[in-house]
N, C-alpha and C positions, 0 to 999 in steps of 0.2 A: 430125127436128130440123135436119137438113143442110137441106132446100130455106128453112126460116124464117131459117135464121143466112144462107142466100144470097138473101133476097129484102131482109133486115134490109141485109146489107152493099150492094145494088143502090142503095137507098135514099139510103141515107146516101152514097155515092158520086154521085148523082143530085145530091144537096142540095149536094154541097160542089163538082161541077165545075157545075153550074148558076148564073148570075145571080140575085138577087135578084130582081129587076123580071120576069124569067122564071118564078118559081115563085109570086107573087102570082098567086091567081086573078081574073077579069076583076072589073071594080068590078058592082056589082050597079046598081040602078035610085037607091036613094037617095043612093051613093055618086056617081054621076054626076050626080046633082043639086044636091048640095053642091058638088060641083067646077064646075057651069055657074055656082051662085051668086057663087061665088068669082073666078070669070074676070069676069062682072057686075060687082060689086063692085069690084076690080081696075082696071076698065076707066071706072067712074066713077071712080073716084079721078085715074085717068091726067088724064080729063078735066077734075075740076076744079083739079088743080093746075095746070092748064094755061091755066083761065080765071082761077085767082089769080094766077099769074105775070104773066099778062097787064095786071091791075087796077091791080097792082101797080109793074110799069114806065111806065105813062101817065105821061104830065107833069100836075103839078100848076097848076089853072088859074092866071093871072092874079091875076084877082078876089082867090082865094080866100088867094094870097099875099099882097096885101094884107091883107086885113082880117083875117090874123093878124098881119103886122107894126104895123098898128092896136092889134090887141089886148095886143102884146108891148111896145111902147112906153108902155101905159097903166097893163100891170102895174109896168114899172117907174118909172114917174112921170114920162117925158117924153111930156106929150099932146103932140102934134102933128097934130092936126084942124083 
């Protein structure tokens, strides 16, 4: 009994002076493949917030100012055409 209660307490002294991140075994094949999905995923995202920000700060053209203040004028009932 003495070598069991000394491999039990080795143990448990292993667990609790060890890191976490330490005593996780290596991720297996599908575990790394969810985690590349993830980085993927991630990494489109990065990108397209980056082309909506983008879209998003352009100036609005011209034109297109007008022909809402066109159309804002008509709603309210002073045509001006």
């Amino acid at each position: 009994m003495g070598r069991e209660n000394a491999s039990i307490s080795a143990a448990v002294l292993f667990m609790i002076d060890t890191p976490e991140s330490s005593r996780r075994s290596p991720p297996d094949k599908a575990e790394a493949g969810l985690e590349e999905a993830r980085l993927r995923q991630q990494a489109i995202g990065v990108k397209l917030r980056h082309m909506f920000d983008q879209v998003v700060n352009e100036p609005v053209p011209d034109e297109f100012l007008d022909i809402l203040r066109r159309a804002d004028d008509r709603s309210s009932g002073g045509d001006k055409t």
